[in-house]
C-alpha positions, 0 to 999 in steps of 0.5 A: 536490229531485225523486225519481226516479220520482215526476215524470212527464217533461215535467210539471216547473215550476220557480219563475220558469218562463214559463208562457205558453209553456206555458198555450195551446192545443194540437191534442189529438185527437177522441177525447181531447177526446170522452172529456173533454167526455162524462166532464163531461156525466156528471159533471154529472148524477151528481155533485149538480146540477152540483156538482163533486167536491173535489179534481177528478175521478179520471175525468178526470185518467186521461184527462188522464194517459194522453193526456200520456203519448202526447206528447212530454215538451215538449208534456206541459204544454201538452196537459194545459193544453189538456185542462183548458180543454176541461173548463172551456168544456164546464162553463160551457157546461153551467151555461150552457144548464141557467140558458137553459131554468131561470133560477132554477137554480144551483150545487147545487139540483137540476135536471130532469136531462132538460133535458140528456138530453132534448136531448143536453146541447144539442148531437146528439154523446151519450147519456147516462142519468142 
């Protein structure tokens, strides 16, 4: 049983639901998709050499949250999908150019963070300071 109030509209999965009509990408706008690709490339920086935090991001799951809430409840599931897969391909991308430019480098030891800042994470879109 689900308690008013405690269930955000649209985000329910009940056992036996067919995710797949969920689990696919969805158009989101640039500003979102901005605001989640720059929250991870200072994530990135900040939080122990390209480690993420347990339990995921507080940052990112406002943005999530509040970009759901600006959508129909139908569409809810599969713009938070949508949302995360961005996350996930800026994160792989990242790790990606980090191992390019170190191969030694992985998970947890420490980098030369102006890899990513010298070079606008690899691409000309942020600035960011570590």
């Amino acid at each position: 049983m689900i308690r008013r109030g405690f269930a955000e509209e649209g985000m329910i999965v009940n056992e036996g639901d067919d995710m797949s009509k969920h689990n696919r990408i969805v158009p989101v706008s640039d500003e979102v998709r901005n605001k989640i690709i720059d929250t991870v490339r200072k994530e990135f920086l900040e939080n122990g050499n390209g480690m993420s935090r347990d339990g995921g991001s507080d940052k990112l799951a406002a943005i999530n949250k509040a970009y759901r809430k600006s959508v129909s409840p139908s569409e809810r599931l599969s713009v938070s999908w949508t949302l995360s897969q961005i996350q996930i391909e800026e994160e792989r991308r990242l790790v990606a150019y980090v191992k390019k430019i170190d191969p030694t480098w992985d998970f947890g030891k420490k980098f030369d963070k102006n890899i990513l800042i010298n070079s606008n994470f690899g691409t000309n879109t942020v600035d960011v300071k570590a």
